[in-house]
C-alpha positions in Angstrom: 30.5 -7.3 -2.1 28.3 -5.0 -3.7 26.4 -1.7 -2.2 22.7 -1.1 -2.5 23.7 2.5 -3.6 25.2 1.7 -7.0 22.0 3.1 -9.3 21.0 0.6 -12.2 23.4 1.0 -15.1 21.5 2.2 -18.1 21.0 0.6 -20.9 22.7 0.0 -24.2 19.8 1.3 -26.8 19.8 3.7 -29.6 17.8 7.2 -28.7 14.7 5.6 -30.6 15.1 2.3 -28.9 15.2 3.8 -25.1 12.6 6.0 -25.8 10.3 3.0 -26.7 12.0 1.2 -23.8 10.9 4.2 -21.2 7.4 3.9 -23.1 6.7 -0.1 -22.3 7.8 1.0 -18.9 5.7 3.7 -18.1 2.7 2.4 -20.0 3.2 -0.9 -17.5 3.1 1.2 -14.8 0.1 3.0 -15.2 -1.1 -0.5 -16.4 -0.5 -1.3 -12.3 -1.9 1.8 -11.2 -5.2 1.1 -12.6 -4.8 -2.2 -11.2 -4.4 -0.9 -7.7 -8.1 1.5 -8.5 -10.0 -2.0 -8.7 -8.0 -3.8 -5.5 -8.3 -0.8 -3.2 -12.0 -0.3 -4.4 -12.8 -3.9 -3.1 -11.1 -2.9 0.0 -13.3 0.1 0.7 -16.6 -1.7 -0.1 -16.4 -3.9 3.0 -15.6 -0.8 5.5 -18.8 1.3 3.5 -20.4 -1.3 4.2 -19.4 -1.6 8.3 -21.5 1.9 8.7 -25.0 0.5 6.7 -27.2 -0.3 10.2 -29.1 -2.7 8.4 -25.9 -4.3 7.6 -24.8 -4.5 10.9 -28.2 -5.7 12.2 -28.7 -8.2 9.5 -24.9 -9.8 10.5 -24.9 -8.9 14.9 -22.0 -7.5 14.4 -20.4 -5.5 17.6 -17.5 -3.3 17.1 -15.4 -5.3 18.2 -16.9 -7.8 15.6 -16.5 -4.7 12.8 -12.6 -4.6 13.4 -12.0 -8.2 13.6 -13.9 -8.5 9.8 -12.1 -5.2 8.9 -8.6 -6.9 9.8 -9.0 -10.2 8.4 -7.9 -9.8 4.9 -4.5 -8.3 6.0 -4.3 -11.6 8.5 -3.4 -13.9 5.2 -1.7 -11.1 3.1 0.5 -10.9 5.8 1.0 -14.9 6.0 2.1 -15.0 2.4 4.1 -12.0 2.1 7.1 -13.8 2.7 6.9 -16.9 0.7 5.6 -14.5 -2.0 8.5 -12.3 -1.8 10.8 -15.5 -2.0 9.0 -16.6 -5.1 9.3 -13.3 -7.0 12.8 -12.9 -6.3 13.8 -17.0 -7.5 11.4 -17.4 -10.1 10.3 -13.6 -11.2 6.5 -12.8 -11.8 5.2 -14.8 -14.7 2.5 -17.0 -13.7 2.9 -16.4 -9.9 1.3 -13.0 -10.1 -1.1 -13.9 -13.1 -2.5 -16.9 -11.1 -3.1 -14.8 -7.7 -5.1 -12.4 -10.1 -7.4 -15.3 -11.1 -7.7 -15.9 -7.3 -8.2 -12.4 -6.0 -10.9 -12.3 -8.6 -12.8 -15.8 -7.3 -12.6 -14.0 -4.0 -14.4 -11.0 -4.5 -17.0 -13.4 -6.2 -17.3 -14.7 -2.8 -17.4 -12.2 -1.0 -20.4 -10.8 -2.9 -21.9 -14.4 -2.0 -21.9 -14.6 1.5 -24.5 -15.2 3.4 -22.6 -15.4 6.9 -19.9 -13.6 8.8 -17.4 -17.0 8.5 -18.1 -17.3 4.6 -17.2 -13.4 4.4 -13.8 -13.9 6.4 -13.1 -17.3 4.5 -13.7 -15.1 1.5 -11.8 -11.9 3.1 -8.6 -14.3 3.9 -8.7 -16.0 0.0 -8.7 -12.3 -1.0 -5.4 -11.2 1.0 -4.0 -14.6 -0.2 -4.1 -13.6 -3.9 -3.0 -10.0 -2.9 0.1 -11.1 -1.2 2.4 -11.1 -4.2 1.7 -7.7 -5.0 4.1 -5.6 -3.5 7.2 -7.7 -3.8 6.3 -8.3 -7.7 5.8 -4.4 -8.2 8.6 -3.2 -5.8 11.0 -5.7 -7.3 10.3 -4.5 -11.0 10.0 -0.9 -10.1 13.8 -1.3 -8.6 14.9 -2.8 -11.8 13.3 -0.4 -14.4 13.8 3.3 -12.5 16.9 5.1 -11.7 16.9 7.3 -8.2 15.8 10.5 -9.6 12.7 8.5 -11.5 12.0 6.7 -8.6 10.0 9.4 -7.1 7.2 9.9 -9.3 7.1 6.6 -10.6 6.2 5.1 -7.2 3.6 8.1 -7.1 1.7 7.1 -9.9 1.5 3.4 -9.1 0.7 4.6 -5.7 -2.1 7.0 -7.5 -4.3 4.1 -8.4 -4.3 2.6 -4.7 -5.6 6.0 -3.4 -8.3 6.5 -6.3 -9.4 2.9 -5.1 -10.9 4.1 -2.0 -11.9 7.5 -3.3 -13.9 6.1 -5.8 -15.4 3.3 -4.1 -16.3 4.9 -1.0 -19.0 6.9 -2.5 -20.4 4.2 -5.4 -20.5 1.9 -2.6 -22.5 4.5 -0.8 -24.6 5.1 -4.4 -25.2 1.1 -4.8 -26.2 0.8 -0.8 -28.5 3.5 -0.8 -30.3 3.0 -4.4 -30.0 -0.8 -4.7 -30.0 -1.8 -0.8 -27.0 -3.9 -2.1 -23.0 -3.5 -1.1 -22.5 -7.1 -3.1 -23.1 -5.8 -6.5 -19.7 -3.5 -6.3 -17.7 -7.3 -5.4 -19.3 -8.8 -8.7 -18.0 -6.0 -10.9 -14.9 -5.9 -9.7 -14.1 -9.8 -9.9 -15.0 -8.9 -13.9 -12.9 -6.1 -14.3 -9.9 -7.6 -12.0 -9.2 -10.7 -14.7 -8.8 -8.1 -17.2 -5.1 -7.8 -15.8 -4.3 -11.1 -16.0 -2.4 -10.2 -18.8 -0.5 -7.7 -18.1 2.0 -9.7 -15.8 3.6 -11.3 -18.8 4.8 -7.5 -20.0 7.0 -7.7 -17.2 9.2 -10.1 -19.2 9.6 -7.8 -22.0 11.0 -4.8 -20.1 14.3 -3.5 -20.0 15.7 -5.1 -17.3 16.3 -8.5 -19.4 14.3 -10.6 -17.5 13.1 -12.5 -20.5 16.3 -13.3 -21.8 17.3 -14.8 -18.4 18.3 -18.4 -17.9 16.6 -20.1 -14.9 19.9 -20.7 -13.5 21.2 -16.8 -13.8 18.1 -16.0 -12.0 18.9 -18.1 -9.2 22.3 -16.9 -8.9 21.3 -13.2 -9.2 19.3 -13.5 -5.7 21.0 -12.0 -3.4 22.3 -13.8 -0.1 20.6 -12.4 2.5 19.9 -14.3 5.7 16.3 -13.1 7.5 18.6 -12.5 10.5 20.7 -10.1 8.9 17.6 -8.4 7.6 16.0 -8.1 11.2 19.2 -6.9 12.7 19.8 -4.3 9.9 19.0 -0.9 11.7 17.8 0.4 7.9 15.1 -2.4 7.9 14.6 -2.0 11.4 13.5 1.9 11.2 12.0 1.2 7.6 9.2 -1.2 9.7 8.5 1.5 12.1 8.0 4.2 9.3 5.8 1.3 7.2 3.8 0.8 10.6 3.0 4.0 11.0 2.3 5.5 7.8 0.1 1.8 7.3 -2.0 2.2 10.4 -3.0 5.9 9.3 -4.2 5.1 6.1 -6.4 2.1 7.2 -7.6 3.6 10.1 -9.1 6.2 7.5 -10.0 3.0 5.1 -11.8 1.1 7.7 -12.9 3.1 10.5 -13.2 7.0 9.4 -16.3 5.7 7.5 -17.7 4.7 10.6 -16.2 7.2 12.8 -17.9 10.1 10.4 -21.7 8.7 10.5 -21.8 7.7 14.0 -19.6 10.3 15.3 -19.9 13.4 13.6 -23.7 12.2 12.0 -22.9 12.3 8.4 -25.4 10.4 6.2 -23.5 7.5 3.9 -24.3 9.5 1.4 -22.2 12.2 2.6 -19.3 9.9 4.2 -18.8 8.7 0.6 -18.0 12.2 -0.6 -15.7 13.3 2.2 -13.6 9.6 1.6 -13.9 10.4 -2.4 -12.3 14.1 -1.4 -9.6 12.7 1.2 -8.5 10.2 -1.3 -8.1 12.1 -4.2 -6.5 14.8 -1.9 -3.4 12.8 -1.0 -3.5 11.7 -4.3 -3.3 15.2 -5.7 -0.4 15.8 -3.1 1.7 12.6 -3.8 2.3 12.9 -7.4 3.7 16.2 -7.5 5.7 15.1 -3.9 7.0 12.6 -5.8 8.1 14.8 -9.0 9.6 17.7 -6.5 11.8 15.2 -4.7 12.8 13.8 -7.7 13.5 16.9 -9.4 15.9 17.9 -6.1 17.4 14.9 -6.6 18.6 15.4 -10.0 20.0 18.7 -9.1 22.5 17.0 -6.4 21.0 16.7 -3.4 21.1 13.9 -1.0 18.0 11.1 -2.1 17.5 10.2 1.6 18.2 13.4 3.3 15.1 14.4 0.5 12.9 11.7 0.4 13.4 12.1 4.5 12.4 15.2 4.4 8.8 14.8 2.8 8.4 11.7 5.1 8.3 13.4 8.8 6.2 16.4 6.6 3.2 13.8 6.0 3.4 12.6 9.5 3.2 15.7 11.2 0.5 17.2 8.9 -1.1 13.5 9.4 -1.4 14.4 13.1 -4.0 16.9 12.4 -6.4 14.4 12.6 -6.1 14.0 16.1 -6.8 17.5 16.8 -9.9 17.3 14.7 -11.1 14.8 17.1 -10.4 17.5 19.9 -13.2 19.8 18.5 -16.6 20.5 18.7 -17.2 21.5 15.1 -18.4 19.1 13.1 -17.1 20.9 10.0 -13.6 21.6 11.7 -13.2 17.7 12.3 -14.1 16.8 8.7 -12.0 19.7 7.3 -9.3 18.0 9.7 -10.2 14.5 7.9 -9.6 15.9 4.6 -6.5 18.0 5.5 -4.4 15.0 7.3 -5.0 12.2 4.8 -4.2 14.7 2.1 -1.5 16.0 3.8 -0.1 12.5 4.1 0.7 12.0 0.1 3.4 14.6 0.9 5.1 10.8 2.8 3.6 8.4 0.1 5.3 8.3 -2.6 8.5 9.3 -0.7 8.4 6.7 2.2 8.0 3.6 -0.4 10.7 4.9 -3.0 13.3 5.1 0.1 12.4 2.3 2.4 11.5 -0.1 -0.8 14.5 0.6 -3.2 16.6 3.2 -2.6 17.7 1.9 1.0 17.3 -1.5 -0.5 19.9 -3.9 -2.8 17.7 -4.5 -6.0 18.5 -7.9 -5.8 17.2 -8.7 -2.9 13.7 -6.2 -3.0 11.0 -9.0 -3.4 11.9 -10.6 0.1 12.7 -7.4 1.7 9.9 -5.5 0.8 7.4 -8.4 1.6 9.4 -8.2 5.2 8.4 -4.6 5.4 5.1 -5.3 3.8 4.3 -8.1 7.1 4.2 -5.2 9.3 2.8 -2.7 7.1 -0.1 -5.6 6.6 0.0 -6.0 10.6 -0.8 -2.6 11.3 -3.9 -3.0 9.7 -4.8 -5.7 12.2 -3.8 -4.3 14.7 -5.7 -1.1 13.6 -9.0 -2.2 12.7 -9.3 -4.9 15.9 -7.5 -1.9 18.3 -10.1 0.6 17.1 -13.0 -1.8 17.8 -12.2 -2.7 20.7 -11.2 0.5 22.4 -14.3 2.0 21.3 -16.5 -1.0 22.5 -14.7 -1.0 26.0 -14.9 2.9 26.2 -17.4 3.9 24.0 -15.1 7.0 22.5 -12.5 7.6 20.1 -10.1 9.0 22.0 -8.0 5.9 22.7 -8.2 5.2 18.7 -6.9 9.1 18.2 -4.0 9.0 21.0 -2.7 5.4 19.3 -3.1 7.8 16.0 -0.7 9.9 17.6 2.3 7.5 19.5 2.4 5.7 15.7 3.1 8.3 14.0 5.2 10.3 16.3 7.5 7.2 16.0 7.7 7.0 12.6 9.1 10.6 12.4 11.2 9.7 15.1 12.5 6.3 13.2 12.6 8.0 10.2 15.0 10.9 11.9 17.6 8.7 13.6 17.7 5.2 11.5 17.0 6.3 7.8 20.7 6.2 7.5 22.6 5.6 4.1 25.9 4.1 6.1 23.6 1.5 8.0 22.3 0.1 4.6 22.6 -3.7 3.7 25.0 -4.5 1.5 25.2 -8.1 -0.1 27.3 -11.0 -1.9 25.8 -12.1 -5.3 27.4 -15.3 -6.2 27.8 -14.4 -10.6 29.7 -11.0 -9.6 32.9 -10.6 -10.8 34.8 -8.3 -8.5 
């Protein structure tokens, strides 16, 4: 029987040889950071585009119709996440993650040729199909190549390129609207620039962790022996859901509706939406990183990892809440000070909440199917809160309901986070080559 709390036994290299080792490592990661800059831009083009009228007009789209296109590429991201998960963890990442780059890239192709709303959400749902292997692939190497006190900052940096996605794209999807009259000119670049990384997938096989030098059949019996059951019933996994679904809905609430919400709320021109998203983004960027680095740094001076990385988690939420009270005021400038300050504030969670409910709460044999578990819910939440928004604000014409479900979710993840977060209620697990 083996605990998920063992840390990954370092390796057997000569000073000069680790340091190269740490370089391939790092220089991969930033590899998948950049990565995450042209997927997260793609994401952010569609909701620029849900505020353009004449985009709207052109397509009848109602607001309810605006959070049903909003939440359909996290419908088939969230089909796959499993069977992706399962793949990574048999088979590793190889060609699986190379080929769903070639098909992530065909999709943004066709999304940029659409000429209805069903050949956008065929396109949408192709999309979240090749982005479904994602996080298990990442997770799953970043357990294997980073001790605890790394885990910290390394998760911030991949989780840097992710948040300059949006804050990028928001406002050159504004630039391209409002000088070209065109949002699928930004899907045509990207598909480019996304087969560039078709080759870095086959660096994870020369990493560290041995994975090249692995047999097919000591692959296989690495895998941990976890049943879905005994991840469902696990109280860790249980609370690591809520905290996913919580911290999840924030952000894509502010990726697909705070666009909107800021030009037909508060009156901002698209012009001006595009730099408050290109602030807010690189604001909890600027706050994850060193998150990441401070917890890490704690961490290597003997304190508690999930008493730490707890810590900065219920810190994000509660300064995510803030949002909610900008709603509350009359000041336009208060509530876009308010949008800034919460998703900002929220990097203080980022980094933190994925390096505790992704690996360190987590067996690293077993992190592909777990974190595509977690990753189901966290993909969920989008659904739920881009079709939630629309329809409350159709059926009420405010954004209060929106703002109070803002609220409850994120009260619960501090709440989960508090009581289930809990290093004795951890999986532990059988691997079948072990010698005991």
């Amino acid at each position: 029987m083996k605990g998920e709390w063992e840390q990954p036994k370092a390796q057997s290299l000569s000073p000069a040889k680790d340091r190269n080792s740490q370089f391939v490592i790092w220089s991969l990661l930033l590899v998948l950071s950049l990565r995450g800059v042209f997927a997260f831009m793609a994401r952010i083009n569609l909701t620029s585009v849900m505020a353009y009228p004449i985009f709207v007009q052109n397509f009848h789209l109602t607001n309810l119709d605006r959070g049903l296109l909003n939440s359909v590429f996290f419908w088939s991201m969230a089909a796959f996440q499993i069977p992706m998960g399962l793949v990574v963890d048999r088979f590793g990442v190889k060609y699986p993650y190379a080929i769903c780059l070639v098909i992530w890239s065909v999709a943004c192709v066709a999304c940029g040729v659409s000429m209805s709303v069903f050949q956008l959400a065929m396109a949408l749902l192709l999309a979240g199909f090749g982005e479904a292997i994602v996080v298990p692939a990442n997770f799953r190497w970043m357990r294997n190549s980073f001790e605890e006190r790394q885990m910290g900052l390394a998760v911030a940096v991949y989780l840097a390129g992710t948040k300059l996605g949006p804050a990028i794209g928001a406002p050159v999807a504004a630039w391209f609207i409002v000088n070209f009259d065109s949002w699928q000119v930004l899907y045509f670049l990207l598909a480019v620039g996304g087969l560039l990384f078709i080759l870095p997938p086959w660096l994870f096989y020369c990493t560290p962790d041995g994975s090249a030098q692995k047999s097919a059949m000591e692959k296989k019996e690495n895998v941990g022996r976890v049943p879905l059951s005994r991840i469902f019933m696990n109280p860790v996994v249980l609370g690591t859901i809520v905290v996913d679904w919580a911290y999840a809905y924030f952000l894509y609430y502010c990726m697909t509706w705070t666009p909107i919400y800021l030009v037909e709320n508060w009156k901002l021109t698209l012009t001006e939406m595009g730099y408050v998203q290109f602030f807010s983004f690189i604001g909890i960027t600027a706050v994850a990183l060193p998150s990441g680095w401070i917890a890490d740094a704690l961490i290597k001076r003997g304190r508690d990892p999930v008493a730490v990385r707890k810590g900065f988690v219920m810190a994000g939420f509660f300064v995510a809440l803030t949002e909610v009270f900008g709603f509350m005021t009359a000041s336009r400038d208060l509530a876009i000070f308010c949008a800034l300050f919460s998703l900002s504030g929220l990097g203080l969670a980022s980094a933190n909440y994925l390096a505790l409910c992704r690996m360190t709460l987590i067996p690293k044999e077993c992190v592909g199917l777990i974190a595509s578990v977690q990753n189901i819910f966290a993909s969920l939440a989008g659904v739920a809160g881009a079709i939630l928004t629309g329809w409350l604000l159709q059926e009420t014409g405010s954004y209060s309901g929106p703002m109070i479900l803002i609220a409850v979710f994120l009260i619960s993840g501090i709440a989960a986070c508090f009581f289930l977060l809990r290093k004795k209620w951890a999986l532990s697990i059988e691997v079948s080559n072990q010698t005991s």
